[in-house]
N, C-alpha and C positions, 0 to 999 in steps of 0.2 A: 637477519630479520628485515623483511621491506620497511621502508619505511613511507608512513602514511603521510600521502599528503594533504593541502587542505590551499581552500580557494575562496573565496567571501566575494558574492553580486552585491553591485549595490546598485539601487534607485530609489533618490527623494531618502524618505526615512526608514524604506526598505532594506532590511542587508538579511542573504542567506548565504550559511556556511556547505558546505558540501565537502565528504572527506575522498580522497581515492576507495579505501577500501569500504565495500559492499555499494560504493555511488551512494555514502551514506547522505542526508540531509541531516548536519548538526544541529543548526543551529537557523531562526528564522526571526529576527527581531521586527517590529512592525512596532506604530503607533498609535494608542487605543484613542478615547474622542477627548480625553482630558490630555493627552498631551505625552503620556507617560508611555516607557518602552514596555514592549511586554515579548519576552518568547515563548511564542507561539507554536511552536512544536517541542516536544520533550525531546530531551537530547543527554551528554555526557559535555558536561565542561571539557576533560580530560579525554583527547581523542584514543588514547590506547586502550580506556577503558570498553573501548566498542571490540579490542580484542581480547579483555581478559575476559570482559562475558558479555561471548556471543547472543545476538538475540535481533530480532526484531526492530528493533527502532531506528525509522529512518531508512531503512534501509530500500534496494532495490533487488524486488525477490525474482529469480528464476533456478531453472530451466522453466517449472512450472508452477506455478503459484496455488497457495491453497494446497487440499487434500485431497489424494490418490489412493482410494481405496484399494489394501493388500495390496499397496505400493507394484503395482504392475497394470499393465493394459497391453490391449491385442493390436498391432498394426498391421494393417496388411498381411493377416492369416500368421504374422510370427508374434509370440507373447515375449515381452521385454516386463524382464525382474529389476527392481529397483530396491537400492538400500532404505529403508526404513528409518523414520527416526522420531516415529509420533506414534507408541507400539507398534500395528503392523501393519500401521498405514507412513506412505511419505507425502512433511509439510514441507513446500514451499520449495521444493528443489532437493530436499534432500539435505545429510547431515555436514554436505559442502556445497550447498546452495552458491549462489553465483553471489547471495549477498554476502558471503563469507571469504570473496574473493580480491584481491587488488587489481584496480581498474587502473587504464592509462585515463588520464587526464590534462586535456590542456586548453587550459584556459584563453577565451578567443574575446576578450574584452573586458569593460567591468561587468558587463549583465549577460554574459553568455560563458555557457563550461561545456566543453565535449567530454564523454568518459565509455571508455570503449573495453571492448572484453572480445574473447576468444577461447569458444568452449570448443574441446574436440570431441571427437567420434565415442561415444561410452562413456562421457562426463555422466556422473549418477546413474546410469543403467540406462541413459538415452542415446539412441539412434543417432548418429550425424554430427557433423561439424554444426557450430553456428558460431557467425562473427556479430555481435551484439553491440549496439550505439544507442546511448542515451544522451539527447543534448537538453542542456537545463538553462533555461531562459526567464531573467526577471526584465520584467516590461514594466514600472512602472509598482503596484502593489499588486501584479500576476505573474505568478510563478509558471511556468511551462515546463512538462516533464515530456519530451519528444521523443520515445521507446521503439526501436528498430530491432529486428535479429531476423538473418537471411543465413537460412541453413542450407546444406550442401544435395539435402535429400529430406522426404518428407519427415518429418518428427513436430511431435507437442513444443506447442510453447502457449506459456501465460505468462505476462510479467506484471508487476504489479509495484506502485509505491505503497511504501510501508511508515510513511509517517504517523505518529500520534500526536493529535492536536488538543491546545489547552488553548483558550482562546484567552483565559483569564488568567493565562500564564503560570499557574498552579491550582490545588485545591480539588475538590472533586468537581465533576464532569456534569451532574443531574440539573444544573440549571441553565446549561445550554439548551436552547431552542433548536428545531432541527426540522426540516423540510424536505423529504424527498422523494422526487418525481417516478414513483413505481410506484406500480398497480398489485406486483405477485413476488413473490417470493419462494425459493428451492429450500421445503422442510426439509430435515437433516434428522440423521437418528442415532444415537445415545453416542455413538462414536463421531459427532458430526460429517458423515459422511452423506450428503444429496437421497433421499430417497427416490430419484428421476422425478414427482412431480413438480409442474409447477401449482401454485395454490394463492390467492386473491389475499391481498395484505389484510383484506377489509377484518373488523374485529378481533385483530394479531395486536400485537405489541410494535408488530412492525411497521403498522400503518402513519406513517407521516405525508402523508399526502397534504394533509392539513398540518399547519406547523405546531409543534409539540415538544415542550420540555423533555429530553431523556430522562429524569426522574419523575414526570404523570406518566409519560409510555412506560414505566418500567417500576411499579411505585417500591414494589416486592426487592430493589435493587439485586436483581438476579442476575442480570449484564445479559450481552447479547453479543452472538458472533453467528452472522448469519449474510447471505447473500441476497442481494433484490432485488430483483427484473425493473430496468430500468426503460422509462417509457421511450425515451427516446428526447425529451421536453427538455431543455436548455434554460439554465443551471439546471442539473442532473442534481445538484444539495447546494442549501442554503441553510447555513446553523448559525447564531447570533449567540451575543453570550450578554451579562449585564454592564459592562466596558462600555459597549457602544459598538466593538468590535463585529464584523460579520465577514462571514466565510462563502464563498461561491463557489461551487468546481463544476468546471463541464468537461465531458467525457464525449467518447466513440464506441468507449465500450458497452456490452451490453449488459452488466453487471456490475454491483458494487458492493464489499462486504464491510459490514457496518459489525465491528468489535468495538466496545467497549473499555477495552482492559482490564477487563477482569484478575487478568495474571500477571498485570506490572506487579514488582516488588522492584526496594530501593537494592539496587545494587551500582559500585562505582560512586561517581560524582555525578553531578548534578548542575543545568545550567542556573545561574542565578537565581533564586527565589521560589525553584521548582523542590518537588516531591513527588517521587516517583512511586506510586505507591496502586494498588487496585482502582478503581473507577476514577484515573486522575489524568487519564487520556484517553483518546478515542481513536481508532483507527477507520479512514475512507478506502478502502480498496478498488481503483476500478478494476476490472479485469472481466475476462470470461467466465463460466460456470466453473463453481469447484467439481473435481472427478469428473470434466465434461469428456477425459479417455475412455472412460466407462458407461457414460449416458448417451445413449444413442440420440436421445430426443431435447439434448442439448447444443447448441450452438458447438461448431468443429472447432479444436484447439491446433488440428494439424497445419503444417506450412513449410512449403515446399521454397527451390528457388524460383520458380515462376510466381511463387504466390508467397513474399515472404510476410512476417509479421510488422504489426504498426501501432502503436498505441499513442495517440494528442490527450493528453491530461492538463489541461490549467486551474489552480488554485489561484483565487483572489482574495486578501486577508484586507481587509480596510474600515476605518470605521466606516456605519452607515450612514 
């Protein structure tokens, strides 16, 4: 059995843990305005528990991120079948997603980690080799997630971080404040799969243009996992919590899926004073459109070696 590694950034009163396997982000400790640690991302005390059950948290998702409806799409006049693992659609890469993989790792200071992968030709029912590089960079209280993958021949790729954030270190999620910069948003339908439009956030649940508690956007706590055309306006989200704590992320990309967590449950350990439980994290996804293989009138996921993939993500956690 591999054995996982692990590597802790530190700056100031900053420290994040990072494991090899999945380029998980364990653990994110920061200091709220009273003085007091808080982690700020949900995680597993116990790094093996990220292998007894698999999932989501923290992690770094690929081939392709999000949901591929009837797990297939057409390239270039040939249709590539993919394993399924969300009925008979594939999330997030598939039921051996890249987050489910052991990355090399090596560590290039206290505030910098290289962590690299190598998918080959057929990995999940996709086309092509890709050699994949994420370098993770704390500056100070900003995180940088620096996403690379340079395939051999055209094929999809989405990648996407998969942290969930508690900014008040546990508890539920509804009185974080949240702000972000889109205008529209891709409806989705009973199977959340894109129905190709795009649609005006205006009088949605999704409109945070204006800043808004997730519990007034959402009073009915029905959660939300949805994607949303992002303007292009830097911080891409601003979400504050009652700590004093506030969150920034700026993005390249042109979308971001705002989950709530509807479907944490506690499983494993738990880092310090957390509870892992439905609405008790949130998840920022930047990335591309979900099933943009499938929507023509969505922004292209494909990338070649002339043209490989690129994704700058930085989170800043600080008080305000």
């Amino acid at each position: 059995m591999t054995t996982i590694q692990t590597h802790t950034l530190r700056d100031g009163d900053s420290a994040v843990t990072l494991l090899s396997l999945g380029a998980i982000t364990q653990d994110w400790q920061v200091r709220d305005a009273s003085g007091a640690t808080v982690h700020a991302v949900l995680g597993h005390a116990d790094a093996e528990d990220y292998r007894r059950f698999p999932g989501s948290m923290g992690v770094i998702v690929g081939r392709v991120a999000n949901r591929i409806a009837g797990a297939r799409f057409t390239l270039n006049g040939e249709t590539w079948v993919l394993p399924a693992n969300e009925g008979t659609k594939q999330l997030h890469g598939g039921p051996d997603g890249w987050q489910h993989r052991h990355w090399a790792m090596a560590p290039d200071g206290p505030g910098r980690v290289r962590l690299s992968l190598h998918s080959p030709d057929g990995d999940m029912g996709f086309p092509g080799e890709v050699d994949v590089q994420v370098i993770v960079t704390l500056n100070g209280t900003a995180l940088t997630y620096d996403m690379t993958a340079t395939p051999d021949r055209p094929t999809p790729i989405n990648m996407a971080n998969h942290n969930y954030y508690n900014l008040m270190g546990s508890g539920p999620i509804w009185d974080h404040g949240m702000q972000i910069n889109a205008g529209a948003y891709t409806p989705v339908d009973d199977a959340l799969i894109p129905t190709g439009r795009i649609v005006p956030v205006a009088s949605t649940k999704y409109d945070f243009r204006t800043p808004c508690t997730l519990g007034k956007a959402d009073p009915d706590r029905i959660g939300s996992d949805i994607n949303l055309v992002l303007s292009g306006a830097q911080p891409a989200v601003t979400v504050t919590a009652p700590n004093g704590l506030r969150l920034r992320l700026t993005t390249d990309q042109p979308g971001v899926q705002l989950y709530t967590g509807g479907g944490l449950s506690p499983r494993g350990t738990q880092l310090p004073g957390q509870t892992h439980a439905a609405f008790t994290g949130f998840a920022l996804e930047p990335q591309n459109f979900p099933d943009a293989v499938n929507q023509p009138a969505f922004p292209s996921v494909i990338f070649t070696p002339e043209k490989p993939y690129r994704q700058v993500t930085t989170i800043d956690i600080a008080p305000a």
